[in-house]
C-alpha positions as CSV (number, residue, x, y, z in Angstrom):
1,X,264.3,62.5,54.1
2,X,262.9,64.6,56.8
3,X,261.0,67.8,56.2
4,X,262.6,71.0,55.3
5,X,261.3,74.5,57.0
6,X,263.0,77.0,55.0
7,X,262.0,79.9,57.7
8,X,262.1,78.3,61.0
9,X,262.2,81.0,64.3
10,X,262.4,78.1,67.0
11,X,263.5,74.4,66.9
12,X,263.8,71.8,69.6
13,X,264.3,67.6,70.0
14,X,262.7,65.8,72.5
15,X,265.4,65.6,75.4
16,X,264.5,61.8,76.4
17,X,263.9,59.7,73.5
18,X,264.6,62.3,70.9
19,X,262.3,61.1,68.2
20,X,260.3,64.1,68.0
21,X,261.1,67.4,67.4
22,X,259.2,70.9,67.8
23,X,259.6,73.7,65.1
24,X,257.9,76.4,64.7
25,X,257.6,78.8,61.2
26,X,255.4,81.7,60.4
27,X,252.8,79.2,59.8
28,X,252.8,77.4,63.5
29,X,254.1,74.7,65.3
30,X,255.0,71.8,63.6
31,X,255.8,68.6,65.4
32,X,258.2,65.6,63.6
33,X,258.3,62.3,64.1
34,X,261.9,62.1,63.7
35,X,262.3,58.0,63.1
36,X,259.2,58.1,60.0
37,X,260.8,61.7,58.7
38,X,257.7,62.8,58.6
39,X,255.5,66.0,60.3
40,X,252.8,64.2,62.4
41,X,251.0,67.6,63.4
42,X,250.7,71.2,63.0
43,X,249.1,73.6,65.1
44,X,248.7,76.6,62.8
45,X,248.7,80.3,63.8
46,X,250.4,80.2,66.9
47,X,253.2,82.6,66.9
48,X,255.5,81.2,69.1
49,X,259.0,82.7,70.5
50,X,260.1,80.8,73.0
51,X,259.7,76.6,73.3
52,X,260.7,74.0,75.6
53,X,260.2,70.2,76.2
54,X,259.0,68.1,79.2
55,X,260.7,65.8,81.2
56,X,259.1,62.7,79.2
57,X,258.9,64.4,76.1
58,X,255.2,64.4,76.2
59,X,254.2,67.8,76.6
60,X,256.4,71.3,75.6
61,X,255.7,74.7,76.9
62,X,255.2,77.7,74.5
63,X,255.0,81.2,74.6
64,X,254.0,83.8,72.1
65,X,255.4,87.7,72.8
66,X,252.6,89.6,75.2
67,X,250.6,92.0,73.5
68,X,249.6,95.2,75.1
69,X,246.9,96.0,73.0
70,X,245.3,92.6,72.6
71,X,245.4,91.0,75.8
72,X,245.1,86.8,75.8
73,X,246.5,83.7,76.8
74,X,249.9,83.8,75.3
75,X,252.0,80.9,77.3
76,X,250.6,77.5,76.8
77,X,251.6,73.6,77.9
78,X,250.7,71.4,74.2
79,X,250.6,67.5,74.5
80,X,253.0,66.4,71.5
81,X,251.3,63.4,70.7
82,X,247.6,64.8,70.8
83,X,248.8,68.4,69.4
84,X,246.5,70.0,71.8
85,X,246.5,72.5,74.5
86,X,245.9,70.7,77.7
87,X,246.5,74.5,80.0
88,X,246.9,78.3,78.7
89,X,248.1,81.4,80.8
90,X,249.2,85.2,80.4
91,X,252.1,85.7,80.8
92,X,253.7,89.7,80.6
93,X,257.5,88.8,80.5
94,X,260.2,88.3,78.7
95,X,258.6,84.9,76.6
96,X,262.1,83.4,77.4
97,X,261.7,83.7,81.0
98,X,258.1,82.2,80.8
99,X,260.0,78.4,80.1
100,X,261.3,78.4,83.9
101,X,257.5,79.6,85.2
102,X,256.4,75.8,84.4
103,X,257.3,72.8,86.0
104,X,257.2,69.8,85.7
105,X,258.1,66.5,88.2
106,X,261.0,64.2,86.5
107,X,258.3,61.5,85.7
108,X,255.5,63.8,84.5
109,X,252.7,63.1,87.5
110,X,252.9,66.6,88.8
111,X,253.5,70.1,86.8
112,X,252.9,73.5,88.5
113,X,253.8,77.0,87.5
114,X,255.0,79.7,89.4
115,X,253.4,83.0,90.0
116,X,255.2,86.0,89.4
């Protein structure tokens, strides 16, 4: 069967083909092929509170709660098939809110993020 996460914060399918899903746990995102039940990558340490997919499913847009004292990059745009971060941002808002600062077109060709 497919993998169990006991303690998963976040979980989301891929909205166009829906062979993949996105779940993140206290040890980082996991991503699951869905159609081999099995977890084809894992992106550890990223602490993650907010998720969402892309258009095509190919990328999803993260964001991790802003930290005051340790100021970084805490939203980020992941390709799901490479597992890697292809753009990284700060972002000082609610994490939720952070999902509607990125865009992307319907097929993919264009994604731009609004500026607060």
């Amino acid at each position: 069967g497919l993998p169990i996460y006991q303690k998963a914060r976040v979980a989301k399918f891929a909205p166009l083909k829906g062979n993949q899903a996105a779940i993140v746990t206290d040890v980082g995102l996991h991503f699951v092929d869905l159609e081999a039940k099995k977890e084809e990558l894992l992106m550890v340490q990223l602490d993650i509170v907010a998720l969402e997919y892309s258009p095509c499913d190919n990328y999803v847009i993260c964001c991790e709660k802003w930290n005051m004292s340790k100021p970084t990059d805490n939203l980020f745009i992941i390709d799901t098939k490479k597992g890697r971060i292809v753009a990284k941002f700060e972002w000082k808002k609610s994490p939720k809110e952070s999902m509607k600062s990125i865009r992307f077109s319907q097929d993919e060709s264009y994604c731009f993020r609004l500026v607060p």
